[in-house]
C-alpha positions in Angstrom: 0.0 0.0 0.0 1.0 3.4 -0.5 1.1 6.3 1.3 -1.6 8.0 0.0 -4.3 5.4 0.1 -3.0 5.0 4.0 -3.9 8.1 4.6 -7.2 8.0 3.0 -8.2 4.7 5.0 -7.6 6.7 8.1 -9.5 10.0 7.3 -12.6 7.4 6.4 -11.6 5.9 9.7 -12.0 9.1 11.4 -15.0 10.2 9.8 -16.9 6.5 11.0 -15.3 7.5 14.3 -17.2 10.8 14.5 -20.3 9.6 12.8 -20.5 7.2 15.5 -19.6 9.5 18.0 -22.4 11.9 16.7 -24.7 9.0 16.7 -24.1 8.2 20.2 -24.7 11.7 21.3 -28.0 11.9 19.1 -29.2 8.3 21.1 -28.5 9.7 24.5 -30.1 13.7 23.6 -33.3 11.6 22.3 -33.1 9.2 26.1 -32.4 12.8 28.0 -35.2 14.4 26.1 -37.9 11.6 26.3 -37.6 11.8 30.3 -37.9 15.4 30.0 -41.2 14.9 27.9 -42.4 11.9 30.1 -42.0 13.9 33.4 -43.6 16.9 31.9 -46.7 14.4 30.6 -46.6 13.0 34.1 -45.3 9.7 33.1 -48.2 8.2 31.9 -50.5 8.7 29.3 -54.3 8.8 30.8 -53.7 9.8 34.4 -54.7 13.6 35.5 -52.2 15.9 34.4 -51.1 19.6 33.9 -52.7 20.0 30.3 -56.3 17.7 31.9 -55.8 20.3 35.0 -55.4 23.3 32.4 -57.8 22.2 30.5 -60.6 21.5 32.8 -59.9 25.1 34.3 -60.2 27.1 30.7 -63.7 25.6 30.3 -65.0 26.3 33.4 -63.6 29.9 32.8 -65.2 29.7 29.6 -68.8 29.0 30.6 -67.9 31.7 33.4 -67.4 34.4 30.8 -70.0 32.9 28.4 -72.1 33.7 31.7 -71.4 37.0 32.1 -71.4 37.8 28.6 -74.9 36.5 28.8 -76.2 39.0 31.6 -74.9 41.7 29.8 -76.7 41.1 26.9 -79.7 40.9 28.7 -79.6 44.0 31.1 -78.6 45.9 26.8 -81.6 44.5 26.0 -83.4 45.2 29.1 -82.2 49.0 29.0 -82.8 49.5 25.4 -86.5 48.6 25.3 -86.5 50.2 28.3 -88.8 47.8 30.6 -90.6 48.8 33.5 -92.1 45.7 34.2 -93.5 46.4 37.4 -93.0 42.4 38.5 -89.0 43.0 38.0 -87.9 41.9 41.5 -84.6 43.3 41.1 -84.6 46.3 42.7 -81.4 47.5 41.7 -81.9 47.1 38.1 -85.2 48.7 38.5 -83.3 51.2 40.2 -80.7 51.9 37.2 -83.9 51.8 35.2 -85.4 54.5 37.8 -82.1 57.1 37.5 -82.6 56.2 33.2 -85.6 58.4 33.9 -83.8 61.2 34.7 -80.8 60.3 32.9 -80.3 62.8 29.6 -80.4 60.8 26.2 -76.8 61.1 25.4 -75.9 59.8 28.8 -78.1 57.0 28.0 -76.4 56.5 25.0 -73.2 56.3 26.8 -74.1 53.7 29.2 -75.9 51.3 26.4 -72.3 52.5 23.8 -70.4 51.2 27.8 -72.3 47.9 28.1 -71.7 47.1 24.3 -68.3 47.7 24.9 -67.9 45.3 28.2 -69.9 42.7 26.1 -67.7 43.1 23.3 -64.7 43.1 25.6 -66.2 40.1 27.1 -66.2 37.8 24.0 -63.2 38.8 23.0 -61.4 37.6 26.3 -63.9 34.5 25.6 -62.6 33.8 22.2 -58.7 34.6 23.2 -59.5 31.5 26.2 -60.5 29.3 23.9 -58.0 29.8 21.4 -55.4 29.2 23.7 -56.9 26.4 25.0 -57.0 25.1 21.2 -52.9 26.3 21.1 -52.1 24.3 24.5 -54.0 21.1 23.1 -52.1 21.2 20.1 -48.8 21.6 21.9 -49.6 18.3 23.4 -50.7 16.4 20.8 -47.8 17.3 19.2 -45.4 16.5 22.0 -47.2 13.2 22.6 -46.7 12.1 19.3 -42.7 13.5 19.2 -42.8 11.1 22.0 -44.1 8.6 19.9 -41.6 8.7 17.3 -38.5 9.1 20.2 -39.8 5.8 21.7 -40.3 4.1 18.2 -36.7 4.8 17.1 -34.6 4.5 20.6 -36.7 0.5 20.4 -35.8 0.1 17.0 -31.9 1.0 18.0 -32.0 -1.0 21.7 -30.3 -4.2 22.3 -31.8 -7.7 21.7 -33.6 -8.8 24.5 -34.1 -5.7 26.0 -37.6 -3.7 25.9 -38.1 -0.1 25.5 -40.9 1.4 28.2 -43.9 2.8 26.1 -47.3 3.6 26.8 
């Protein structure tokens, strides 16, 4: 052999070398971050977690908002067709209605052009909740299923007769 093909067996031999020594640090990144993911799932798939926790939490803020939003609506309503149902057995409604009496028009106008705007302000918060909420469920979906794959390829790359811990 001569000295140049020498020297070209052992720059191959050193680029195996790294490959495998890059390989090696790509197994044990994809082992470090599937912990990472399975602690911040909880461990296992099913069980009450942050995102269930999260979840659970945004819709009942939801149907609080929704609620509110609601009421609003109704006292608009209420204020512009300007009931005096005499049954109306809240009495500080039918007192707002009362001081409308002696409110001018354009103050009038500014309280129904305030109530649209809390309404409005209202189902936009609503809408911004449940978008995140659609955000946060796609984040996990998405990290579930990374986890997926990192679980698939670390038990296609582990040893014979040992078994790779999936869900």
């Amino acid at each position: 052999m001569d000295l140049d093909s020498m020297y070209n067996i052992e720059q191959e031999l050193q680029a195996e070398i790294h490959k495998r020594d890059l390989l090696t640090a790509s197994v044990d990144d994809m082992k470090k971050r599937i912990l990472t993911m399975e602690n911040g799932i909880g461990g296992h798939y099913g069980e009450d977690s942050e995102w269930k926790v999260r979840y659970h939490t945004q819709v009942e803020l939801n149907h609080q908002l929704q609620k509110q939003a609601d009421k609003l609506n109704r006292k608009l309503t209420s204020i512009a067709t300007r009931s005096t149902d005499p049954d109306t057995k809240d009495n500080g409604f039918q007192d707002l209605l009362n001081k409308m009496d002696s409110m001018s028009e354009e103050d009038i106008e500014k309280l129904i052009s305030k109530l649209q705007n809390d309404n409005e302000s209202r189902v936009s918060e609503l809408r911004d909740y449940e978008w995140r909420l659609e955000q946060e469920v796609k984040a996990f979906h998405k990290a579930h299923e990374a986890r997926k794959v990192h679980l698939s390829d670390l038990g296609q790359g582990a040893a014979p007769g040992k078994q790779v811990r999936t869900f």
